[in-house]
C-alpha positions as CSV (number, residue, x, y, z in Angstrom):
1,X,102.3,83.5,87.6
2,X,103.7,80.4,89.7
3,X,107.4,79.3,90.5
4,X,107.7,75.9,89.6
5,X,111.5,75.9,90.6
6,X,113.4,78.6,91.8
7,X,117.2,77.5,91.0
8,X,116.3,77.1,87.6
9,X,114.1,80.0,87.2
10,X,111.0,78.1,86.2
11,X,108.1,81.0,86.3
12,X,104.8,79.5,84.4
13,X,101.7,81.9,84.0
14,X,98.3,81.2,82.6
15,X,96.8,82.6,79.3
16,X,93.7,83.4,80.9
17,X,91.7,82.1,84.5
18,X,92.6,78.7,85.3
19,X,88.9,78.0,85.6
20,X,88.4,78.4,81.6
21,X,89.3,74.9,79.4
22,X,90.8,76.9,77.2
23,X,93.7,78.4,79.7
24,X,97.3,77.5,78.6
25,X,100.5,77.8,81.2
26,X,103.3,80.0,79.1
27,X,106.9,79.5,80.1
28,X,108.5,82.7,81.0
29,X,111.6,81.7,80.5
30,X,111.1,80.6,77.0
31,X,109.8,83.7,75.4
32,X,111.5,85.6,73.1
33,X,108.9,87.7,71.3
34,X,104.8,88.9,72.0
35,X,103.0,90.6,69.4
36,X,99.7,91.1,68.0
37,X,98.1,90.1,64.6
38,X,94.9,91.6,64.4
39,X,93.0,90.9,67.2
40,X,95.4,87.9,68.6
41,X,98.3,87.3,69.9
42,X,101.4,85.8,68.7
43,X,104.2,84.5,71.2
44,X,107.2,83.6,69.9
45,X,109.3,81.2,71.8
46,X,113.1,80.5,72.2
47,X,113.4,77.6,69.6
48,X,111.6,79.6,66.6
49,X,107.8,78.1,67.6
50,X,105.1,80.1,67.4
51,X,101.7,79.8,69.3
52,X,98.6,82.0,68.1
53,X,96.1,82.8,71.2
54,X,92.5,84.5,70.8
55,X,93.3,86.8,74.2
56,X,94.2,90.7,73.8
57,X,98.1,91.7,73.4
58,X,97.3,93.8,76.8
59,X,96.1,90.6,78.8
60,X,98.9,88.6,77.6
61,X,101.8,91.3,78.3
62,X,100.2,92.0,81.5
63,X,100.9,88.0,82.3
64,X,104.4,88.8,81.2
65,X,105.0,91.7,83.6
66,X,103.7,90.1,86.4
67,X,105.8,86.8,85.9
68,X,109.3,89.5,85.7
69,X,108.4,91.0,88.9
70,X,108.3,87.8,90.2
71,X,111.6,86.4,88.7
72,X,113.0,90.1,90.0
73,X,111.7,89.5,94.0
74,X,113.0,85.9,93.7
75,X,117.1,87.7,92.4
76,X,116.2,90.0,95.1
77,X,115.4,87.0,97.9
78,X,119.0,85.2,96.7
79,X,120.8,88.4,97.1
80,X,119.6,88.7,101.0
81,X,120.3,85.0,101.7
């Protein structure tokens, strides 16, 4: 995941390695839902869209973690500041 701005809590992560065409950058912010059809994965987003990507529900969620333990260090960098 990378912080594209910090006041606003902009976090972005990729679908996959940057290196592959096929990567896509996911707002964090804009989430509201990840599940799996199959053998995809189904995000749902803040406005009611939907986006269907060929990667494992495992990958994707991991993405999602990693992108809240950022957003949780930078409440925990304002909090010291």
């Amino acid at each position: 995941p990378i912080l594209i701005e910090e006041t606003r809590d902009i976090i972005f992560f990729p679908t996959e390695s940057t290196r592959v065409v096929t990567c896509s950058w996911i707002s964090f912010k804009q989430i509201e839902n990840i599940r799996q059809l199959d053998n995809i994965s189904i995000i749902t987003f803040r406005n009611g869209r939907q986006l269907t990507i060929d990667i494992s529900l495992g990958s994707l969620k991991n993405q999602f973690i990693r992108a809240t333990m950022l957003k949780e260090a930078m409440i925990k960098r304002r909090k010291i500041s």
